[in-house]
LUMGUTOR-491147 format. One record per residue (C-alpha): residue number from 1; x, y, z. Coordinates in steps of 0.05 Angstrom, whole numbers, plus 32768, in hexadecimal, padded with zeros to 4 digits. Last residue first. Layout:
<node num="NUM" X="X" Y="Y" Z="Z"/>
...
END
This chain:
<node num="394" X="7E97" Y="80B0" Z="7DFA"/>
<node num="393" X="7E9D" Y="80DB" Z="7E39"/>
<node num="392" X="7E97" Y="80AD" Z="7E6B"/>
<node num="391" X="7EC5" Y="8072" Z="7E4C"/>
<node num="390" X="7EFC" Y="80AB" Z="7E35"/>
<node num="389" X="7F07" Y="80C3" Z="7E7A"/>
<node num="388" X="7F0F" Y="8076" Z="7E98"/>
<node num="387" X="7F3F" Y="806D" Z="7E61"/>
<node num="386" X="7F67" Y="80AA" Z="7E73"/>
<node num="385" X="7F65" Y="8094" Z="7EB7"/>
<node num="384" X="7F7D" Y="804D" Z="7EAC"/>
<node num="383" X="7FB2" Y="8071" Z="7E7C"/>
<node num="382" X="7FC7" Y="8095" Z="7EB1"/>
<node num="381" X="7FD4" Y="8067" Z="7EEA"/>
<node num="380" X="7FFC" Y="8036" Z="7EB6"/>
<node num="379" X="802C" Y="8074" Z="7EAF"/>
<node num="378" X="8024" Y="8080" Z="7EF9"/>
<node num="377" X="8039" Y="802C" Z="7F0B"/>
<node num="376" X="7FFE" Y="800A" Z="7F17"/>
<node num="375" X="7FF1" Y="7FFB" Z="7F68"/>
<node num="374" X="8045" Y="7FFE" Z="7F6E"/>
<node num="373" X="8079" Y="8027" Z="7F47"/>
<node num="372" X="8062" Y="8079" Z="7F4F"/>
<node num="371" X="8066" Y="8066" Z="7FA0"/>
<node num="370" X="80A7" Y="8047" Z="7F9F"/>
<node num="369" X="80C3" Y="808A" Z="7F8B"/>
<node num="368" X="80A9" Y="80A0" Z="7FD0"/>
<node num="367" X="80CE" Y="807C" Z="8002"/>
<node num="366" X="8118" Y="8085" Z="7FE4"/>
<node num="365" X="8100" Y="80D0" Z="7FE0"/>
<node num="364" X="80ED" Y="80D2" Z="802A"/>
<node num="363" X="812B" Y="80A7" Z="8043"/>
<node num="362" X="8153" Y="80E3" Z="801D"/>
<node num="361" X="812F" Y="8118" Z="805A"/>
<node num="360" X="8135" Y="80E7" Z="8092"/>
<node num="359" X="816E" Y="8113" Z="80B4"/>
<node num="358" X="8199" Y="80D8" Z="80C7"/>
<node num="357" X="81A6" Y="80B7" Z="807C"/>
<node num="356" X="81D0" Y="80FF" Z="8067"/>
<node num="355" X="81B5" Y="8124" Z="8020"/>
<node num="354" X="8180" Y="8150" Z="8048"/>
<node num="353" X="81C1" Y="8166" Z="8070"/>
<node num="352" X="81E8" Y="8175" Z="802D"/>
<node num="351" X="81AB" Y="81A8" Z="801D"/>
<node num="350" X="8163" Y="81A8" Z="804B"/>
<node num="349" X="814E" Y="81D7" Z="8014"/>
<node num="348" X="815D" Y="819F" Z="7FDA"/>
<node num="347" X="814E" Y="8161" Z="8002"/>
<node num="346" X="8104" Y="8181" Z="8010"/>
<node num="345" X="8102" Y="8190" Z="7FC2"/>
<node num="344" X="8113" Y="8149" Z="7FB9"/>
<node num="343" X="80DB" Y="812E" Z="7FE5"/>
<node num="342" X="80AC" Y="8159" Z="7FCE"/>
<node num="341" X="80B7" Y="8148" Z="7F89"/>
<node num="340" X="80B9" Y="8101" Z="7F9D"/>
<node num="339" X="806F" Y="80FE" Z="7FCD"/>
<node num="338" X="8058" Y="812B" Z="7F97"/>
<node num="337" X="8055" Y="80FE" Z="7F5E"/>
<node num="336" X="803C" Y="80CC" Z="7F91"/>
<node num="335" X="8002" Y="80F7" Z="7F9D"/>
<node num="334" X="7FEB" Y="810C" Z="7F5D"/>
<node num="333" X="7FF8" Y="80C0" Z="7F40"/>
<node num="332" X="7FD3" Y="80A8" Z="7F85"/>
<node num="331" X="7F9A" Y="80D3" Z="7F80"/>
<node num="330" X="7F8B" Y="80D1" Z="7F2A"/>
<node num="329" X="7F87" Y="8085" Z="7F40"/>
<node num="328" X="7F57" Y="8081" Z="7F74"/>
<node num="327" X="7F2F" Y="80B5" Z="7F42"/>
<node num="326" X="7F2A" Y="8086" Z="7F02"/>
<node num="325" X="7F26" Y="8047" Z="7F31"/>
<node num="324" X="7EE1" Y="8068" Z="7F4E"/>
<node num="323" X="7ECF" Y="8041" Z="7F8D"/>
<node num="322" X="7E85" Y="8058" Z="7F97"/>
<node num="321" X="7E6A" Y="803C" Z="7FD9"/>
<node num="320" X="7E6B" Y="807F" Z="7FF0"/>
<node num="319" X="7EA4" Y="8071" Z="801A"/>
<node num="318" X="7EC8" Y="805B" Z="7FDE"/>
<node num="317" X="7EB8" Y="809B" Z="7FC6"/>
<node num="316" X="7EC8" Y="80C5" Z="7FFD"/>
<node num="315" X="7F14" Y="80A6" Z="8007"/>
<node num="314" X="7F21" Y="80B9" Z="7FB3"/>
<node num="313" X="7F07" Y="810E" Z="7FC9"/>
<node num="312" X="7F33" Y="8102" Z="8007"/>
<node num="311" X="7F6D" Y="80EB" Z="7FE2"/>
<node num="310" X="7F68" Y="8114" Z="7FAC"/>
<node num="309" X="7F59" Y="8157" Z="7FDD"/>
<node num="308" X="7F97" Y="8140" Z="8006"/>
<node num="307" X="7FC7" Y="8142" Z="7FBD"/>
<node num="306" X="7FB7" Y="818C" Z="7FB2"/>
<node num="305" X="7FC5" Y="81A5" Z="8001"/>
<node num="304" X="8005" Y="8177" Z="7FF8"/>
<node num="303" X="801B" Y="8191" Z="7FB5"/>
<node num="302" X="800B" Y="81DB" Z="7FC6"/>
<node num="301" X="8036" Y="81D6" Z="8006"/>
<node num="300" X="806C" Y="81BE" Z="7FE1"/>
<node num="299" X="8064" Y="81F1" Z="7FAB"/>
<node num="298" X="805F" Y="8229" Z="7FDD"/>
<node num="297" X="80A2" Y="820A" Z="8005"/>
<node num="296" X="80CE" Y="820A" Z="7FBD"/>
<node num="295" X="80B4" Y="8258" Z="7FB7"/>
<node num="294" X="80C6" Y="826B" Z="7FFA"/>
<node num="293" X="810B" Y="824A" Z="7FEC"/>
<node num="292" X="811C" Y="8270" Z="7FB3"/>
<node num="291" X="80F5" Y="82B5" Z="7FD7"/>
<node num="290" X="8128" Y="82AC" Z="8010"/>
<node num="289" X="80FE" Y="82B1" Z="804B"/>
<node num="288" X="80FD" Y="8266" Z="8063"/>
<node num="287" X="8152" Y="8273" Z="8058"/>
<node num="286" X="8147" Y="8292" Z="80A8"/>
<node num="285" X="8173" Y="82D0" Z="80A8"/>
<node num="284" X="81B4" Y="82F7" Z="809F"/>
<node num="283" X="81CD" Y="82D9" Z="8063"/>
<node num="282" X="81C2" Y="8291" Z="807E"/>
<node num="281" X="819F" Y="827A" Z="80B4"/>
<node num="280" X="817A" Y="8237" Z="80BB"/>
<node num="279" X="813F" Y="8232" Z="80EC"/>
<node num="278" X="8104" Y="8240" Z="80BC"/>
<node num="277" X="811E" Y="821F" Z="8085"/>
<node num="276" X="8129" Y="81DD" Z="80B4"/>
<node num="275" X="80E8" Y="81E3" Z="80C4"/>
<node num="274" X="80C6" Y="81EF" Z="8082"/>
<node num="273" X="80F3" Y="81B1" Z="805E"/>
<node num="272" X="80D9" Y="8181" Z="8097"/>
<node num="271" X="808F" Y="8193" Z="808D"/>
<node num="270" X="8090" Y="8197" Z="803D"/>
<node num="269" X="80B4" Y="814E" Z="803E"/>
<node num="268" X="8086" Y="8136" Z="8079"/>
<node num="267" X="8048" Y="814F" Z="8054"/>
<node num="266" X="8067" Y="8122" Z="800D"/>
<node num="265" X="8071" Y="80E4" Z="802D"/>
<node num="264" X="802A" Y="80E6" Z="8054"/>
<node num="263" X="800D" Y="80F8" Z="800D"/>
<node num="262" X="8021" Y="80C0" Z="7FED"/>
<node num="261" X="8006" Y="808F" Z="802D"/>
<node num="260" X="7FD7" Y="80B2" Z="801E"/>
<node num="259" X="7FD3" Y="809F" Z="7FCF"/>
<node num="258" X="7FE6" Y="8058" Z="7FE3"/>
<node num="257" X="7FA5" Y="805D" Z="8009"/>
<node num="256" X="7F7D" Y="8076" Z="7FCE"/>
<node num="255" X="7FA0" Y="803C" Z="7F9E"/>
<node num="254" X="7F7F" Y="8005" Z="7FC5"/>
<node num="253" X="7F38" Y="8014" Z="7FC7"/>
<node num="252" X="7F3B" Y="8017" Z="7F78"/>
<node num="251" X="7F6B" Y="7FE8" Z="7F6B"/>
<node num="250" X="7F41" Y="7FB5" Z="7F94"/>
<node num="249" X="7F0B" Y="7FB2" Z="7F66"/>
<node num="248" X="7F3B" Y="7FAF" Z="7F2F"/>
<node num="247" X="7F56" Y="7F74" Z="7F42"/>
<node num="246" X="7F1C" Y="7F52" Z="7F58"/>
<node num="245" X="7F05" Y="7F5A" Z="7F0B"/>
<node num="244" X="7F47" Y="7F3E" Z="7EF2"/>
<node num="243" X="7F39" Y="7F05" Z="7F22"/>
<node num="242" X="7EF6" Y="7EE9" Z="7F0D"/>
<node num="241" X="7F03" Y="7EA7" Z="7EE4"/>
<node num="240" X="7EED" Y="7E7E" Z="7F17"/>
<node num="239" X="7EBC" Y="7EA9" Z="7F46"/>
<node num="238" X="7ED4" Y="7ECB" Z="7F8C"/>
<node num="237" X="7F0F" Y="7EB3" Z="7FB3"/>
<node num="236" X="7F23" Y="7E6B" Z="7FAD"/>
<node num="235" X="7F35" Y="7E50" Z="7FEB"/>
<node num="234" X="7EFA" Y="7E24" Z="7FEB"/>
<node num="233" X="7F0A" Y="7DFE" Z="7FA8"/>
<node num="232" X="7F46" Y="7DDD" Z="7FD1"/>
<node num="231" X="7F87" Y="7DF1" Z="7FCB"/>
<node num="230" X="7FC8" Y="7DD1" Z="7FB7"/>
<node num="229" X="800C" Y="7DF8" Z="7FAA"/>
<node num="228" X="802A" Y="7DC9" Z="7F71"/>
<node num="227" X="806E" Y="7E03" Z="7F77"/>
<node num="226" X="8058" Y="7E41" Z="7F8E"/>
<node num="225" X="8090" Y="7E7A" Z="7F93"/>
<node num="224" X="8091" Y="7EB5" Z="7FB4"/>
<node num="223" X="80BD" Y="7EF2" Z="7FAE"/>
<node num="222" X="80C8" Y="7F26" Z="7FE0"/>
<node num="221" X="80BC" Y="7F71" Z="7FF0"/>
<node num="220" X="80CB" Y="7F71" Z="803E"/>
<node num="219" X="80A9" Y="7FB3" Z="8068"/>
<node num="218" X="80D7" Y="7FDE" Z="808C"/>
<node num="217" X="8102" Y="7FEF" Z="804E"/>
<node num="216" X="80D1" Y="8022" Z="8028"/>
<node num="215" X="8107" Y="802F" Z="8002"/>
<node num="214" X="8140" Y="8018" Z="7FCE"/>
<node num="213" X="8131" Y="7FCD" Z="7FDF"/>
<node num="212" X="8154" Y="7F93" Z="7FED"/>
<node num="211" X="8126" Y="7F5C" Z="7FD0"/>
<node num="210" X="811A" Y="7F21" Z="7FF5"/>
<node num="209" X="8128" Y="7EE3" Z="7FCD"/>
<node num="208" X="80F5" Y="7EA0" Z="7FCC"/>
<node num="207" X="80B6" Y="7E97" Z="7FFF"/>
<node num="206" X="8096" Y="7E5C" Z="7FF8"/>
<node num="205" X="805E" Y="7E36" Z="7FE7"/>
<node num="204" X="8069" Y="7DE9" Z="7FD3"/>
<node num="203" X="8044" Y="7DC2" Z="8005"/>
<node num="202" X="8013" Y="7DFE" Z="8028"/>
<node num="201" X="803E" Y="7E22" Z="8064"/>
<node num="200" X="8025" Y="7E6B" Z="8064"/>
<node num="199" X="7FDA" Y="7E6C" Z="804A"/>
<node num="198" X="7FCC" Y="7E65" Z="8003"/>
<node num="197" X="7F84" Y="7E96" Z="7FF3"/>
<node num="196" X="7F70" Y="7E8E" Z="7FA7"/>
<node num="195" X="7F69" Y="7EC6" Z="7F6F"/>
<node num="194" X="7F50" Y="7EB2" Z="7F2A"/>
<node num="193" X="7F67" Y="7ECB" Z="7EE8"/>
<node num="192" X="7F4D" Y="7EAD" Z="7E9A"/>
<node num="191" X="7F17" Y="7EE6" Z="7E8C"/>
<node num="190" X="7F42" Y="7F2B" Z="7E90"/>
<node num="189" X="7F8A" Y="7F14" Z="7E8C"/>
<node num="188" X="7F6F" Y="7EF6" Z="7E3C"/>
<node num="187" X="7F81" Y="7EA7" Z="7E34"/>
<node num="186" X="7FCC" Y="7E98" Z="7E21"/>
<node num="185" X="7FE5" Y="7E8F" Z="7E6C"/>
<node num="184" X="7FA8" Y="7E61" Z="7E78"/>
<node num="183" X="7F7E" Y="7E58" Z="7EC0"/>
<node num="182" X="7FA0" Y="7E96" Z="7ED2"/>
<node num="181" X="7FBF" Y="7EAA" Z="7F1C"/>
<node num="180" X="7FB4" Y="7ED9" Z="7F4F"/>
<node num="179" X="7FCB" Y="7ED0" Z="7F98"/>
<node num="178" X="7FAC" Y="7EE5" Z="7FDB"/>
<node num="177" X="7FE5" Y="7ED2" Z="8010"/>
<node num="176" X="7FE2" Y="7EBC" Z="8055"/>
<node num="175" X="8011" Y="7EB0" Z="8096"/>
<node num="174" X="802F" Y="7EF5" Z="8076"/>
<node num="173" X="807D" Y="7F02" Z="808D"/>
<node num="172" X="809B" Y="7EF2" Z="804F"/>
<node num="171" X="806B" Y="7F11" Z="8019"/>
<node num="170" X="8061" Y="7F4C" Z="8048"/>
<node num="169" X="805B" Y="7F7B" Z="800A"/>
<node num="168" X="8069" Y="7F48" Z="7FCA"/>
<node num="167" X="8099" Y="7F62" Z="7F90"/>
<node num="166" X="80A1" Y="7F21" Z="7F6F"/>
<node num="165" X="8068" Y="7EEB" Z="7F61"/>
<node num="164" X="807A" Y="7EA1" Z="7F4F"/>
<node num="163" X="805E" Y="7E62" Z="7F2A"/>
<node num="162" X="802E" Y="7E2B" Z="7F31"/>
<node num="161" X="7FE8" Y="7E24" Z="7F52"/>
<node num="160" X="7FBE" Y="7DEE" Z="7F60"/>
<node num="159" X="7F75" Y="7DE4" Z="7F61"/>
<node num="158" X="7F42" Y="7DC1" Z="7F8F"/>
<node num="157" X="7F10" Y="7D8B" Z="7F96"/>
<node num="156" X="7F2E" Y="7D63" Z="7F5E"/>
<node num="155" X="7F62" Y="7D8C" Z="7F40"/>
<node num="154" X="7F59" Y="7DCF" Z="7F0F"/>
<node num="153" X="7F9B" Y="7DF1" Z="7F00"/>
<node num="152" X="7FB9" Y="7E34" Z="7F10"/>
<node num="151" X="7FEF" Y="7E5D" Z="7EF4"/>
<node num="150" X="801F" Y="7E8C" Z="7F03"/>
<node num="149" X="803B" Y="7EA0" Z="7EBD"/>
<node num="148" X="8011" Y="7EE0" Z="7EBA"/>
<node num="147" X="8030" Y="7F04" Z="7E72"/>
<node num="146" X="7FEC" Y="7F23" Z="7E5E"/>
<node num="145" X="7FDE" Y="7F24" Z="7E10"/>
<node num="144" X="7F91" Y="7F3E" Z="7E1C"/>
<node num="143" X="7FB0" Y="7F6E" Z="7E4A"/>
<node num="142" X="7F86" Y="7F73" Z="7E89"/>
<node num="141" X="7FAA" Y="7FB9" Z="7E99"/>
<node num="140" X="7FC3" Y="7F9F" Z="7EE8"/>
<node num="139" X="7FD6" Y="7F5F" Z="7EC8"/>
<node num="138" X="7FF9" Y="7F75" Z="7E8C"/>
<node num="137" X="8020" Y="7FAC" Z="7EC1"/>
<node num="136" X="804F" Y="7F79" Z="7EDF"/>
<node num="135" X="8040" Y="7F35" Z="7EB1"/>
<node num="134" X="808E" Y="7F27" Z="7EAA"/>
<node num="133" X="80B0" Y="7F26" Z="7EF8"/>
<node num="132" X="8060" Y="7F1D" Z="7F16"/>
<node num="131" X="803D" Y="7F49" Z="7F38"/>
<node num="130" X="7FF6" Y="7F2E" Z="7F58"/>
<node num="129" X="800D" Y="7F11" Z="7FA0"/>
<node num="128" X="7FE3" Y="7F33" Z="7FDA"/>
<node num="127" X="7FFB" Y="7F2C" Z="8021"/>
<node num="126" X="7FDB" Y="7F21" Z="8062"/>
<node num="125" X="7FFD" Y="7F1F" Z="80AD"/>
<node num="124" X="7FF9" Y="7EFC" Z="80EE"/>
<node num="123" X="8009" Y="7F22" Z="8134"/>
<node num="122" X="8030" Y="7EF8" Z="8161"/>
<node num="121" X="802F" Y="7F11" Z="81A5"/>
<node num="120" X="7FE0" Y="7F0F" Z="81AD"/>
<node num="119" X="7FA2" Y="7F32" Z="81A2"/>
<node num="118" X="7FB4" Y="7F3D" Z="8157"/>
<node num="117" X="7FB2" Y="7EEB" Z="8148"/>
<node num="116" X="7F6D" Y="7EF7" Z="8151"/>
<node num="115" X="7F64" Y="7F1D" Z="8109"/>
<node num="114" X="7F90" Y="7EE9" Z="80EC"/>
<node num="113" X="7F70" Y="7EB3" Z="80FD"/>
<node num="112" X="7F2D" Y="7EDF" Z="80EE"/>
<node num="111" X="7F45" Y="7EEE" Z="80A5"/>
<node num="110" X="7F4C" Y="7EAB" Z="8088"/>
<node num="109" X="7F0F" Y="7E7D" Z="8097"/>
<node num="108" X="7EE2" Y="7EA6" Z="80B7"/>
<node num="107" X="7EEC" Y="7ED7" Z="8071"/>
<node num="106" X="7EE8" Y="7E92" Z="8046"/>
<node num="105" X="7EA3" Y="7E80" Z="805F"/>
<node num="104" X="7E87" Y="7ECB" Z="8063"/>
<node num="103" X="7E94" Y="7EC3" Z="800D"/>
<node num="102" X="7E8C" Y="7F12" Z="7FFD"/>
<node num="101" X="7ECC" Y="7F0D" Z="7FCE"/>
<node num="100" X="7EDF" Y="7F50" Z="7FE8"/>
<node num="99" X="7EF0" Y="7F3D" Z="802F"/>
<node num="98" X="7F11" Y="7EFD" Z="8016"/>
<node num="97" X="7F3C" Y="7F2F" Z="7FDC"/>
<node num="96" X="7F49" Y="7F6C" Z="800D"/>
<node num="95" X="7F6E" Y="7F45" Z="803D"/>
<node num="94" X="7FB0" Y="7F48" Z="801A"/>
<node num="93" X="7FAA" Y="7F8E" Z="8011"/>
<node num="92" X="7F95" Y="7F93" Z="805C"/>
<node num="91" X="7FDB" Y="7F76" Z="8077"/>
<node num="90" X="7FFB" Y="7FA4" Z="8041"/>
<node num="89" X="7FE4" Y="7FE0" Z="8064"/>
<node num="88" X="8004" Y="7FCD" Z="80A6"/>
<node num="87" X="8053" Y="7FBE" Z="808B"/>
<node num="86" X="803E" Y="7FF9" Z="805F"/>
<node num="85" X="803A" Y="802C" Z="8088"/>
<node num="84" X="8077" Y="8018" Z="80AB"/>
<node num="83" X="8096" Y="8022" Z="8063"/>
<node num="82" X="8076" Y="8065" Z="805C"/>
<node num="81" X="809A" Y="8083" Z="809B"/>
<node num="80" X="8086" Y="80B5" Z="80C7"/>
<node num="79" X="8059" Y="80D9" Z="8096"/>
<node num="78" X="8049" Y="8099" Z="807F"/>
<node num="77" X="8022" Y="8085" Z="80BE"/>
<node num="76" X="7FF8" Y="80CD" Z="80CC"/>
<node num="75" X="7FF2" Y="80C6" Z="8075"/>
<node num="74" X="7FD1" Y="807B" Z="8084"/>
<node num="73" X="7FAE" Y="8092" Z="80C0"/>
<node num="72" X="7F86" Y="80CB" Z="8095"/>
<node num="71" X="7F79" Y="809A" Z="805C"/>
<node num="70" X="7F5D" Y="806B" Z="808B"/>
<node num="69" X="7F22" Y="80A2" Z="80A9"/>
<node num="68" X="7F17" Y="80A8" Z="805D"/>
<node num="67" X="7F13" Y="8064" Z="804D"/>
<node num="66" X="7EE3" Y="8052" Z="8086"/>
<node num="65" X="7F04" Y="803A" Z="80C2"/>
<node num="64" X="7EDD" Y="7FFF" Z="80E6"/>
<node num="63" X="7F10" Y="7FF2" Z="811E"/>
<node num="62" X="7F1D" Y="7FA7" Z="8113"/>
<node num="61" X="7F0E" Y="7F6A" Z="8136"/>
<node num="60" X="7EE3" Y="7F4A" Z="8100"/>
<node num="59" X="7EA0" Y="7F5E" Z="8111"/>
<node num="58" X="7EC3" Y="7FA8" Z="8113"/>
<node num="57" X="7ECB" Y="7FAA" Z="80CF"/>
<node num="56" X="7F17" Y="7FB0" Z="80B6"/>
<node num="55" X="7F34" Y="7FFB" Z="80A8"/>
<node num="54" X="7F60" Y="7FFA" Z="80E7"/>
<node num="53" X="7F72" Y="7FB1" Z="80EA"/>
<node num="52" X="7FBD" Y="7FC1" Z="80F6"/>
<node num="51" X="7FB5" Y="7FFE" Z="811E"/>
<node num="50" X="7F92" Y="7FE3" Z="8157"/>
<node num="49" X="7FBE" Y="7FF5" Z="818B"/>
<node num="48" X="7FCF" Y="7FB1" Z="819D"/>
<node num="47" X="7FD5" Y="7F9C" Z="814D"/>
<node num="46" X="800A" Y="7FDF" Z="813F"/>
<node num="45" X="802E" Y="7FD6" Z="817A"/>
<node num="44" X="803C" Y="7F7D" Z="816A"/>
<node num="43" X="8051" Y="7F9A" Z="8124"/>
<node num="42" X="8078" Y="7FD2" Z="8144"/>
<node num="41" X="80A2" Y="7F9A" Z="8174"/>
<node num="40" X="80A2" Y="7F60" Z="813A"/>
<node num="39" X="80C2" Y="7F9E" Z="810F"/>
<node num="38" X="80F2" Y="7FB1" Z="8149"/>
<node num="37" X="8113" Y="7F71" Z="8141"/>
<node num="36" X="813E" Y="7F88" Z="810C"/>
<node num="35" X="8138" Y="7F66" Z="80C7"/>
<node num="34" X="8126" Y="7FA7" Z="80A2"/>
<node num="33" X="816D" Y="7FBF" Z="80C0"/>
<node num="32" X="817A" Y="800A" Z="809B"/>
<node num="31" X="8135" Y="801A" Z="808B"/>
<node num="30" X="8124" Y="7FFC" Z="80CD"/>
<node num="29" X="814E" Y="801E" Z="8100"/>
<node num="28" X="8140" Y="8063" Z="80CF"/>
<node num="27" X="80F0" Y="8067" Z="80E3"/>
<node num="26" X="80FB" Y="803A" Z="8128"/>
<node num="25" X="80F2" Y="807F" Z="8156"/>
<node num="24" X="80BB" Y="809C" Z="8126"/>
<node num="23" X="808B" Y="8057" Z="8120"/>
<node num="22" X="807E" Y="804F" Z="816D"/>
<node num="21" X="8071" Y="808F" Z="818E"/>
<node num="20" X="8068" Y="80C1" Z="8153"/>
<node num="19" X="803C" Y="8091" Z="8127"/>
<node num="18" X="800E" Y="8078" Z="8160"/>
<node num="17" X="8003" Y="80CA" Z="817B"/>
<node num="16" X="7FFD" Y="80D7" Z="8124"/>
<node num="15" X="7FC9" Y="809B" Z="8129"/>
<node num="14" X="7F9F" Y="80B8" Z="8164"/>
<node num="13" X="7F9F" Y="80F6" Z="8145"/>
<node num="12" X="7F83" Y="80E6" Z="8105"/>
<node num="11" X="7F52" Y="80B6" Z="8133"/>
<node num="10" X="7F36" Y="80F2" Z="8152"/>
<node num="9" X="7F35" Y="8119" Z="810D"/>
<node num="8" X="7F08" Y="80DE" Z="80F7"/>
<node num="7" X="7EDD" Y="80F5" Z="8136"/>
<node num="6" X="7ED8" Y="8143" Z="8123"/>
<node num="5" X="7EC1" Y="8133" Z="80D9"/>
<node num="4" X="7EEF" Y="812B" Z="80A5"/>
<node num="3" X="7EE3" Y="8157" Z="806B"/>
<node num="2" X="7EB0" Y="815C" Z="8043"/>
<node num="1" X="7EA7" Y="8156" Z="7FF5"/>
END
């Protein structure tokens, strides 16, 4: 595997310039006040610069990133904060079912509105609705006894759905949302799901409670509810009956950026906890040389050097035109496990100051447990790779 070549280092840099000037000083503003203005002002950043529609093709107003060259913004992005991160990278996950579906017709349709919408004051946003308060992991494993209660009927010249999804990135501030729902609760996850595109403000689609979360603050995790939501046969997003198969198409390009954003968390923990070792005295010199400490910074350092070559390695293949779910998700359970251990090793040297709100330090390990939950939960994360290991070597 290569590494990035000297022009996706270019953009690396560009991003952790972006990150530093306009994601660092709102950071703590918005993990304490989500609501605050200042997320219109980094959204409305984030689409001038171009940092919204990164990894989109250029024919649609984007910058063209390949995975890799978007797996280095996303850790420039999450090193600064993972919830700012997010607020962008959700935008795409709720893209990723028109772009993947292949139907040009339905990508006009949905993604250039919003696409244009960046050239103005009023960015619009995606989201992608798939968890559900009973179906959770069911869905994500195609369990032949799946719990998905959001369901969707055939109508003349159109279908409608019925039910509610919990949990969604951006949920409230999208303008449209790619849902999943099943043609028959008792029917096998794997042949009875379809996913359709609702924009904002169909009869009977709404957004219902706004969780307060634990971390990742800066972007809204809400629930949304569809209630005789009507659409037509167009805004159905690839065949009838194909969802769990779009699913896991877009598990494996999704989980490699949630494994940088992973890694993002877990760099800033090893860089904050090295420079406050460095410049904090006690018995007679820096604590960076007490061999305790030295050997907490090693393992950090190990963890983050260990967790880039996943990413990278995951990033390649997709690149390659080879998304490999079994390898997406060995990156973001290796990285997300380190993204928390980091984290409370970096709380641990930085002592009662890495326990106060204003150093940044316990934001870090709020951020990252969120990390082993979402895109398949590590437990669900390993089985799909042990079952990918047993498939090849049967």
């Amino acid at each position: 595997m290569m590494g990035p070549s000297p022009e996706q280092l270019e953009i690396q840099q560009w991003a952790r310039e972006f990150a530093k000037r306009e994601i660092a000083p709102r950071a703590l503003l918005l993990d304490k006040d989500p609501e605050s203005p200042e997320r219109e002002a980094l959204l409305r950043a984030g689409a001038k610069a171009g940092v919204l529609g990164a990894s989109l093709p250029e024919f649609l107003g984007g910058a063209g990133h390949d995975p890799l060259t978007g797996a280095l913004v996303t850790e420039e992005l999450a090193a600064e904060c993972s919830g700012c991160a997010v607020l962008f990278g959700a935008n795409m996950l709720g893209l990723l079912p028109v772009l993947l579906s292949g139907n040009l017709g339905a990508i006009e349709r949905f993604v250039r509105p919003i696409t244009q919408s960046w050239e103005t004051d009023a960015p619009k946003l995606a989201a992608l609705a798939a968890t559900e308060p009973d179906a959770g992991s069911d869905f994500i494993q195609g369990h032949p006894r799946g719990r998905m209660r959001t369901r969707v009927e055939k109508k003349d010249g159109g279908y409608v759905i019925n039910g509610r999804k919990v949990f969604i990135s951006n949920g409230s501030l999208a303008s449209l949302v790619t849902v999943f729902a099943t043609h028959d609760p008792n029917a096998p996850i794997r042949e009875s799901t379809s996913c359709f595109a609702v924009p904002a403000g169909t009869p009977g689609f709404s957004v219902g409670q706004v969780f307060d979360k634990m971390g990742q603050r800066a972007a809204p995790a809400v629930e949304l509810v569809f209630d005789d939501v009507v659409v037509p046969d167009e805004n159905r997003l690839g065949n009838e009956g194909g969802g769990f198969a779009l699913n896991r198409l877009i598990m494996s390009v999704t989980r490699t950026p949630i494994a940088a954003l992973s890694l993002g968390i877990a760099r800033s923990a090893y860089e904050k906890a090295l420079a406050y070792a460095r410049g904090r005295v006690q018995g007679g010199g820096p604590i960076a040389g007490h061999q305790a400490v030295e050997i907490m910074l090693a393992d950090m350092a190990i963890r983050v050097e260990a967790a880039r070559g996943l990413v990278w390695r995951a990033a390649s293949a997709i690149a390659a035109g080879k998304p490999s779910l079994e390898l997406s998700s060995m990156a973001k359970t290796f990285a997300s496990d380190s993204a928390v251990a980091n984290s409370l090793d970096a709380i641990q040297i930085l002592g009662g100051y890495g326990y106060m709100h204003e150093y940044g330090v316990e934001k870090l390990l709020r951020d990252a447990k969120l990390t082993q939950i979402y895109e398949g939960t590590n437990q669900i994360n390993r089985f799909e790779i042990m079952e990918a290991i047993a498939a090849t070597s049967a």
